[in-house]
C-alpha positions in Angstrom: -5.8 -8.0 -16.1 -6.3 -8.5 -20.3 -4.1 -10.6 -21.9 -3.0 -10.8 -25.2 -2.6 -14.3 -26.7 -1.4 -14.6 -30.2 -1.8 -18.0 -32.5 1.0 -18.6 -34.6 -0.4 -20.5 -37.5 2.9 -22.2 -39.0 2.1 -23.3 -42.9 3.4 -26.6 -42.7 1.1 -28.4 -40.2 0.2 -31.0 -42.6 -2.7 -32.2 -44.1 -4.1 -34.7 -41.4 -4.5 -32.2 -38.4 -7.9 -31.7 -38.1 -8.3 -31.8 -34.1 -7.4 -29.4 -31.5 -4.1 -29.0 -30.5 -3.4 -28.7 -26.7 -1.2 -25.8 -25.3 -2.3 -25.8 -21.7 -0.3 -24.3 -19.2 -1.0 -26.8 -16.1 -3.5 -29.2 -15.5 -5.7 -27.1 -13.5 -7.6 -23.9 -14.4 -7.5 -22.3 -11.4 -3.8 -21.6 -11.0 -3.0 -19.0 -8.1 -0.3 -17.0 -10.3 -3.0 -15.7 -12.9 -1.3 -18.8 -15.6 -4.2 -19.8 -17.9 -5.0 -23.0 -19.6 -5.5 -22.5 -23.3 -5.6 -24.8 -26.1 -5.6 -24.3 -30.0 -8.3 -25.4 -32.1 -7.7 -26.1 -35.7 -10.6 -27.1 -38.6 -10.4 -27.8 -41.9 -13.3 -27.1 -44.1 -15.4 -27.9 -46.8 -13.3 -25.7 -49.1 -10.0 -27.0 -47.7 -8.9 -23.7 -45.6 -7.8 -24.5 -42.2 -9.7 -22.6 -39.6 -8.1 -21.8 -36.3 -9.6 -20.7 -32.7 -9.0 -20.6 -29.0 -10.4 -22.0 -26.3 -9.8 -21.4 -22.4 -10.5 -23.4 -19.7 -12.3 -22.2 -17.2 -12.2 -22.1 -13.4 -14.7 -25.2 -13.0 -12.4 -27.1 -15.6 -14.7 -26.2 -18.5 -13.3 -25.2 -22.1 -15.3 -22.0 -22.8 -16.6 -21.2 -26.5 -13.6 -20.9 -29.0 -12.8 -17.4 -29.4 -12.0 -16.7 -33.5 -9.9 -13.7 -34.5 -10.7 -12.0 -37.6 -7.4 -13.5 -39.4 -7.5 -17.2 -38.4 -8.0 -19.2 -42.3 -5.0 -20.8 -43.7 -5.0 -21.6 -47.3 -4.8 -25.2 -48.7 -2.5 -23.6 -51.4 -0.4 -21.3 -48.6 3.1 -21.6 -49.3 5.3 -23.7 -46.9 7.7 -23.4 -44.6 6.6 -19.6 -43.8 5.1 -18.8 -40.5 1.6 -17.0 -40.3 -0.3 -15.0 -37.7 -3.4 -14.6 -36.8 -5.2 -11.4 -35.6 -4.8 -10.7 -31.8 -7.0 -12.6 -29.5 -8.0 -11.1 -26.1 -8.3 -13.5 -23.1 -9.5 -13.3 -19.9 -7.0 -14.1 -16.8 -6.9 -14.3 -13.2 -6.8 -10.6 -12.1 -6.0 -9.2 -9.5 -9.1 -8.3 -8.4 -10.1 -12.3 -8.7 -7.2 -13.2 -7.0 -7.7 -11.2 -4.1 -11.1 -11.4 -3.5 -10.4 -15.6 -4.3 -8.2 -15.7 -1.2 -10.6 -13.5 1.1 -13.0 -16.0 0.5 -10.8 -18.9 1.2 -10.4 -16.9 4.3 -14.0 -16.8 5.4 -14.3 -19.7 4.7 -11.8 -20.9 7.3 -12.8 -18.4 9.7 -16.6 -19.4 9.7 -15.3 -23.0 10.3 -13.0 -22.0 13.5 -16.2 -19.9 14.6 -19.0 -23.1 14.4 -15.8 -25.4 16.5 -16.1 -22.6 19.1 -19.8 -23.0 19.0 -20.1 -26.7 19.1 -17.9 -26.4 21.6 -19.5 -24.3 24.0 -22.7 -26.5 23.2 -21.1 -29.2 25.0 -19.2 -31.2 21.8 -21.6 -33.6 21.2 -22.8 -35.3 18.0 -26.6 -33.5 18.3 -25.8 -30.3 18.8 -28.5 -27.5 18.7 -29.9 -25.3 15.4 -27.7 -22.3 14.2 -28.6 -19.2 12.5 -26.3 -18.1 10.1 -27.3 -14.5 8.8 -25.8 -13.4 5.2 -25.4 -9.8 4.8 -26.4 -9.5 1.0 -25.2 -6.0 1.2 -21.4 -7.3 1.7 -20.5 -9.5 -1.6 -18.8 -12.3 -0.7 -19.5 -12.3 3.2 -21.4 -15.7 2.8 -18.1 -17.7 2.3 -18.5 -17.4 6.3 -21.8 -18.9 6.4 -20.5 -21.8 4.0 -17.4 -22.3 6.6 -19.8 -22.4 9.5 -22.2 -25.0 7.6 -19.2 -27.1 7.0 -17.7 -27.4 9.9 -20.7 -27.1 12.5 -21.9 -30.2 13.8 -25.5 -29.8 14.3 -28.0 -28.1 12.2 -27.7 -24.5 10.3 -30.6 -22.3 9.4 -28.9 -19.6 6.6 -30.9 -16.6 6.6 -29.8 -14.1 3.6 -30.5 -10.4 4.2 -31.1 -7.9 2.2 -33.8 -6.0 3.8 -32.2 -5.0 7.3 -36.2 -4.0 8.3 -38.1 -7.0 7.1 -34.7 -9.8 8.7 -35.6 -7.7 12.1 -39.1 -9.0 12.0 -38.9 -11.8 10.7 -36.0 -12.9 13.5 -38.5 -12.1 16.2 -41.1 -14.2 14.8 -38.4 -17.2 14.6 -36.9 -16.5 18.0 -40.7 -16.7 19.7 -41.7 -19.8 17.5 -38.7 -22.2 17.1 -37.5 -23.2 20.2 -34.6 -25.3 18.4 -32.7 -22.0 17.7 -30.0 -21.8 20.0 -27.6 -19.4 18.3 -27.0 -16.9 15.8 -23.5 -16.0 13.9 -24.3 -12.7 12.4 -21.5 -11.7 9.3 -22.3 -7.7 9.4 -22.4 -5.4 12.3 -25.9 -4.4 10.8 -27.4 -7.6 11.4 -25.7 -8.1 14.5 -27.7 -4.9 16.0 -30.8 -6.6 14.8 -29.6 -9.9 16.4 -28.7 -8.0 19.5 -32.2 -6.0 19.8 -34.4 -8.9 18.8 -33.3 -10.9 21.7 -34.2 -8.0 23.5 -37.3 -7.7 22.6 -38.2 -11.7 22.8 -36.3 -12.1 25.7 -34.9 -15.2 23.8 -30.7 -14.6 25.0 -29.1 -17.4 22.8 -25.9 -17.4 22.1 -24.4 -15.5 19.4 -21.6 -13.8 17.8 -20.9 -11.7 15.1 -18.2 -10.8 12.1 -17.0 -7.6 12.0 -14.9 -6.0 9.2 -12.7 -2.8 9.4 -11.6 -2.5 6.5 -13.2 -3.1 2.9 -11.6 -6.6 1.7 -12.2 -6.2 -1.7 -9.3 -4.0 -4.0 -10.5 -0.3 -5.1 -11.5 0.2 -9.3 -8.7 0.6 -11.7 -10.3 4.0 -12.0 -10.3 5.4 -8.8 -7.6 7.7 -8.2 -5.4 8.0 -5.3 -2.7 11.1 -4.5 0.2 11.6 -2.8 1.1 15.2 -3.2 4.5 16.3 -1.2 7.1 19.3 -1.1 10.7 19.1 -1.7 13.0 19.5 -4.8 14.3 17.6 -7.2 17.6 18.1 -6.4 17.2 16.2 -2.8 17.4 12.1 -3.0 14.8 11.8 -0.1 12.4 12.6 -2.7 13.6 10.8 -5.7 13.4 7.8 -3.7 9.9 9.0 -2.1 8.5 9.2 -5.7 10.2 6.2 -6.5 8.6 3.8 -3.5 4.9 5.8 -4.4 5.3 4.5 -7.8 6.4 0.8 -6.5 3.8 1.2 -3.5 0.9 1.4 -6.3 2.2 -1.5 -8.2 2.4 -3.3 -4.9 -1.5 -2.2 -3.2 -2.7 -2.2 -7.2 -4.2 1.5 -7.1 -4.0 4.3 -9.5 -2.0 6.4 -7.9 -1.1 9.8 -8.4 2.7 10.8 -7.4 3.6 14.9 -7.5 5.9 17.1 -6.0 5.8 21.1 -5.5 8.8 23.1 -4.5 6.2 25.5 -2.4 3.4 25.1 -0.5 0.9 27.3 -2.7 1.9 25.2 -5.8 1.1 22.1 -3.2 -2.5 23.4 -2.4 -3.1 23.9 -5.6 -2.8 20.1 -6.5 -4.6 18.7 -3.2 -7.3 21.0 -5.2 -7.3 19.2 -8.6 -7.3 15.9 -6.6 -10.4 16.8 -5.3 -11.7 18.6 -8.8 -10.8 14.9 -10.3 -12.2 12.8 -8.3 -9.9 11.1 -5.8 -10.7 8.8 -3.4 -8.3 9.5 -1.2 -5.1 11.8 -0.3 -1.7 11.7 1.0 0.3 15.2 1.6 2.9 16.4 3.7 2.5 19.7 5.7 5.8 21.4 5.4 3.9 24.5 5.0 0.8 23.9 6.8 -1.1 26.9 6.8 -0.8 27.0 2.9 -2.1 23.5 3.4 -4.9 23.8 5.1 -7.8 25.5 3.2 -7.1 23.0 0.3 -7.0 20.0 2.8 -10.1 21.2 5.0 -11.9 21.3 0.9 -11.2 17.8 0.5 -12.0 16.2 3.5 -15.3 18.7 3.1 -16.0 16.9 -0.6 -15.6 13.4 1.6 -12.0 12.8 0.2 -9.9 11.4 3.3 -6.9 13.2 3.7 -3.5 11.6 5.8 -0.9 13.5 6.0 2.9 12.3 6.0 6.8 13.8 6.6 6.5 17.4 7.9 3.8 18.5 9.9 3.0 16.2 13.0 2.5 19.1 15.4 0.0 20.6 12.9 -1.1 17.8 11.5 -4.7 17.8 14.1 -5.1 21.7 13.4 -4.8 21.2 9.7 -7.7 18.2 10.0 -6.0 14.7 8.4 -7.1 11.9 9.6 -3.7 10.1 10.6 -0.1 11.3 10.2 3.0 9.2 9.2 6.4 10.5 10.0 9.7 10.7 11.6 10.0 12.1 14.9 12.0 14.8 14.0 12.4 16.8 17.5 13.9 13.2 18.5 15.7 12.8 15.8 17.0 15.8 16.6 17.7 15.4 19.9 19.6 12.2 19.4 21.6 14.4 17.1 22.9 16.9 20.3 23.2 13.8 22.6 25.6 12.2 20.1 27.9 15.0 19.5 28.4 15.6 23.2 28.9 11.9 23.9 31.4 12.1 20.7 33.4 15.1 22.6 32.1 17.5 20.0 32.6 21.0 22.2 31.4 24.2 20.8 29.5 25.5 18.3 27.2 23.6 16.2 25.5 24.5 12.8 22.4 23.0 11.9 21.6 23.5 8.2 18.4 24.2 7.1 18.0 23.6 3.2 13.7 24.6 3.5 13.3 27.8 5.8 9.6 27.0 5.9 9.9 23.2 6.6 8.3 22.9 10.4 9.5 19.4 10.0 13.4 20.5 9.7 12.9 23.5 12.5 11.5 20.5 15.1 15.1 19.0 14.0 17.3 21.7 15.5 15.2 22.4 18.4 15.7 19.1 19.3 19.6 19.4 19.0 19.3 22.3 21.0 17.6 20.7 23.9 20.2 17.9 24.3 23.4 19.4 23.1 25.6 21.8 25.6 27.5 23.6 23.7 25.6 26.6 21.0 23.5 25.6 17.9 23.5 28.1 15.3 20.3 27.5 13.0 22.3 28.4 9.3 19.9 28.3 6.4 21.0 28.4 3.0 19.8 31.0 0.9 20.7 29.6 -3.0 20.5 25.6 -3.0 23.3 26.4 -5.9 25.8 28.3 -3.8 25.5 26.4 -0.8 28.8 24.9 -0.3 30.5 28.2 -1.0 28.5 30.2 1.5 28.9 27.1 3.8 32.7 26.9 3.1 32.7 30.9 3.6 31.0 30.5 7.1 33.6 27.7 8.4 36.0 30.2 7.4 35.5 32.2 10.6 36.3 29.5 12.5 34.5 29.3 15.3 32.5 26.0 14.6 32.5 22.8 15.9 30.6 20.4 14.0 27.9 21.0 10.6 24.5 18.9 11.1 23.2 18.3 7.6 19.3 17.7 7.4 19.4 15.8 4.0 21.6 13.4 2.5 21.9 15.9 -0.3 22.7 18.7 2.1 25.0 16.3 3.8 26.9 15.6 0.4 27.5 19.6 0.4 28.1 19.7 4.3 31.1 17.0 4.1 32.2 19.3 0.6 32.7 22.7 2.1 34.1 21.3 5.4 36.5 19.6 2.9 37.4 23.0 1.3 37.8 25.2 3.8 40.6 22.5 5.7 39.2 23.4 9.3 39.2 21.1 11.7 35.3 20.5 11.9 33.2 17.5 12.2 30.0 16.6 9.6 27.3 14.4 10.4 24.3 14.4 8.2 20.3 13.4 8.3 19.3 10.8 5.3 21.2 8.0 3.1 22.9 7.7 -0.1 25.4 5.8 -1.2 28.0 8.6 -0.8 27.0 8.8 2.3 27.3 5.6 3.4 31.2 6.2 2.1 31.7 9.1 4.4 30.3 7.5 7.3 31.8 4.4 6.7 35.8 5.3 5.8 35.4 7.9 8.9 34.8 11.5 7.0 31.3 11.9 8.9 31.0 11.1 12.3 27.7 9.6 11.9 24.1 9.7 10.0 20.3 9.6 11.2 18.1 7.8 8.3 15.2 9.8 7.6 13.4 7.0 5.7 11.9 8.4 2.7 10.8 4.9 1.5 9.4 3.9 4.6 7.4 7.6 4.6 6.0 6.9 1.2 5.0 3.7 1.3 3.2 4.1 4.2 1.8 6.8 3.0 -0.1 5.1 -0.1 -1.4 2.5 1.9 -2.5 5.5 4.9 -4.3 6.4 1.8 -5.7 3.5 1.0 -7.0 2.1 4.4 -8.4 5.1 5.0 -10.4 5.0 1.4 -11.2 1.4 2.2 -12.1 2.1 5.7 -16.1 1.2 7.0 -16.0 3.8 9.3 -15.6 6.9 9.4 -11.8 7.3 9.0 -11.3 11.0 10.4 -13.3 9.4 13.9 -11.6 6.1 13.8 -7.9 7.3 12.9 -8.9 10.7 15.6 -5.4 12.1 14.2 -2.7 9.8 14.9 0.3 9.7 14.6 2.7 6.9 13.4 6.8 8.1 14.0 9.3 6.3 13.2 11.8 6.3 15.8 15.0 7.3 14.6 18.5 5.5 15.6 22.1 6.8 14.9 23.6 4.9 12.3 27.8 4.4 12.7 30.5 3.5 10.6 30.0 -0.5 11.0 26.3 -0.4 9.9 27.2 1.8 6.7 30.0 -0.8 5.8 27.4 -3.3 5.9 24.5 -1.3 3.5 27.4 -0.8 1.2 28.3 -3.8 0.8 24.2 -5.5 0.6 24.0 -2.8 -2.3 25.9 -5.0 -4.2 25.2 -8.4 -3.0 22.2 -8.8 -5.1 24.2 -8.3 -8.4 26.6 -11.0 -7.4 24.0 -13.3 -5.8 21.2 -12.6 -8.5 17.6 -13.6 -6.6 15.9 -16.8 -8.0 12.7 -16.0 -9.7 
């Protein structure tokens, strides 16, 4: 993070200031919200100008050299009582970056400690217990915050061994092993030098104790430069993707990536941007496989350039076939079938419509077959064929009258369900996938019988940080993650609960949070 500090020079600071003026913003330099200490520094000279310059304190406590913008004189004859300023000056504070890798370290350093109490535990407890290795992995920055835990807190000697040549620690470990007796252990901070550690005891027949730090996932944050995607389907016109785009865009505030959030109304136009997330460079990808087979020759040429790919939403049956890495999603054919089971247990007889908004959307097919394996009565699949005209060809089917109840599959197709059963005064039933705060009304005053949340936030969230660990991973994601599936189990959400959401959506602007 840069920061821009700007010195106000006021005119009238009077002749006898000739020091530095303080300005610090606590008494430490090392504040853990990314404050800085900062102070002013103000010289006159020979010719009477005033000179002025910043100084910042430093994490040790040290004022650093004062930084002098180009405008920063003050004229002995400057008129008074007018405010000038000075030319920007940029400082340096926490970042990020600092602050995360800051409180990693803190955490080694506690975890090498709780590691060397294990040891001089196992070593009976006593004052004199025996010599430690502690192996640095130079190859991991930052890893030797263990081996400063582990001196710390150990309570007999430590040998610190720093490696950088994997080849030249495994012989010189053997040598040690066969020639100092007093070694008896090893704490090994890399799973490289824990294979050395493992095989050189081996090979000396020297078994002392040991153990060894493994890390999954790489600690450290990505460069402000890398680029992550999540690319997904849908239209503009649904809320469960205005509020997808919107948590993406939160979600890489949150993670602090550079993330890149698109939609496509069609799986070609989809591909087609998986592709220039490759061409540019991205690090990692996040799509949903509405339309899977369009999906996968542009996935297949990512994961082929040695871009992860996760997939998310639609798409969990295809999702191993198409080749990501790990899928995140609702169960839709449970979601679905929660659907049927609540409509019979709600004395809904008859037929059912299930609306389809996306004719090519596996993910909203796996919904109705999963009404139709739970409900008695018939389930008529009805998909839409202009999103514009929908409640008039809906209203036109209810017409005929031989329908029971209208499953919409999206609060915005729910919205439309709940219209056209309005209009066409039949005595039919809505219940609806998704939330909004219309919906939340209808479910709540009794005009739907119920609604299944379909979690966009959740979805995409969870889909920039898929992206992320699986960026950040140290093994091979695609054989670690072996196509998994994360599915949010879905629950029916009644009248009572949507009372409740309605009225937290305006709790916070009568109980503002404290900053």
């Amino acid at each position: 993070m840069r920061q821009l500090i700007w010195l106000a020079l006021g005119i009238a600071i009077g002749a006898g200031v000739l020091g530095a003026v303080w300005a610090n913003a606590s008494d430490s330099g090392d504040d853990p919200d990314g404050e800085i200490d900062v102070r002013i520094v103000l010289e006159r000279l020979g010719d009477g100008r005033v000179e002025a310059g910043l100084q910042q304190r430093d994490a040790e406590g040290a004022w650093g050299e004062t930084l002098r913008p180009t405008r920063r004189f003050l004229a002995p004859d400057a008129v008074t009582n007018r405010p000038l300023f000075s030319s920007d000056v940029i400082v340096d504070t926490d970042s990020r970056h600092e602050i995360v890798a800051r409180n990693y370290a803190d955490y080694l350093f506690m975890s090498g400690g709780e590691i060397a109490e294990r040891f001089h535990e196992r070593f009976g407890g006593s004052e004199d217990a025996p010599k430690m290795l502690c192996i640095v992995d130079l190859n991991d920055r930052g890893i030797e915050r263990l081996c400063d835990g582990f001196e710390a807190f150990y309570g007999g000697p430590v040998e610190r061994i720093a490696v950088s040549d994997y080849e030249q620690f495994r012989l010189d470990l053997e040598t040690r092993l066969v020639e100092d007796r007093k070694i008896r252990g090893a704490f090994a901070t890399s799973v490289p030098t824990a294979n050395i550690v493992d095989e050189a005891r081996e090979a000396t027949r020297r078994f002392i104790r040991w153990t060894y730090w493994i890390e999954l996932l790489d600690p450290h944050l990505p460069a402000p430069d890398q680029l992550y995607c999540v690319i997904s389907h849908g239209s503009d016109e649904d809320l469960f993707w205005g509020l997808s785009a919107e948590t993406a865009v939160a979600a890489a505030g949150m993670l602090g990536i550079n993330l890149r959030s698109e939609r496509y109304a069609s799986g070609a136009e989809q591909a087609d941007a998986v592709r220039h997330c490759t061409a540019d460079g991205a690090v990692a990808i996040a799509t949903t496989l509405s339309e899977p087979e369009a999906l996968k020759p542009a996935v297949q040429e990512a994961i082929a350039a040695g871009i992860p790919v996760i997939s998310f939403n639609s798409g969990a049956e295809d999702a191993a076939q198409v080749g990501t890495a790990l899928h995140i999603a609702l169960d839709d054919y449970e979601a679905g079938r929660l659907a049927g089971a609540e409509f019979h247990a709600r004395g809904i007889e008859g037929r059912v419509l299930c609306v389809i908004h996306e004719p090519e959307n596996r993910g909203l097919q796996d919904r109705c077959d999963g009404l139709e394996a739970t409900y008695p009565g018939s389930v008529e699949r009805w998909t839409m064929t202009d999103r514009e005209t929908t409640i008039a060809e809906l209203h036109k089917r209810l017409l005929v009258g031989d329908v029971s109840a209208v499953l919409g599959l999206s609060s915005s197709i729910g919205s439309e369900v709940r219209s056209a059963i309005f209009q066409s005064g039949r005595d039919v039933r809505g219940a609806t996938f998704g939330f909004s705060r219309t919906i939340a009304e209808y479910v709540a005053d009794g005009r739907m019988m119920f609604a299944i949340f379909d979690h966009p936030e959740i979805q995409s969230y969870l889909a920039a940080v898929g992206a992320l660990a699986a960026e950040r991973l140290r093994i091979d994601p695609l054989a670690y993650f072996n196509h998994m599936q994360m599915l949010i189990h879905p629950t029916i959400v009644d009248a009572d609960t949507m009372q409740t959401l309605l009225e937290s959506l305006t709790a916070g602007q009568e109980h503002p949070r404290a900053e």
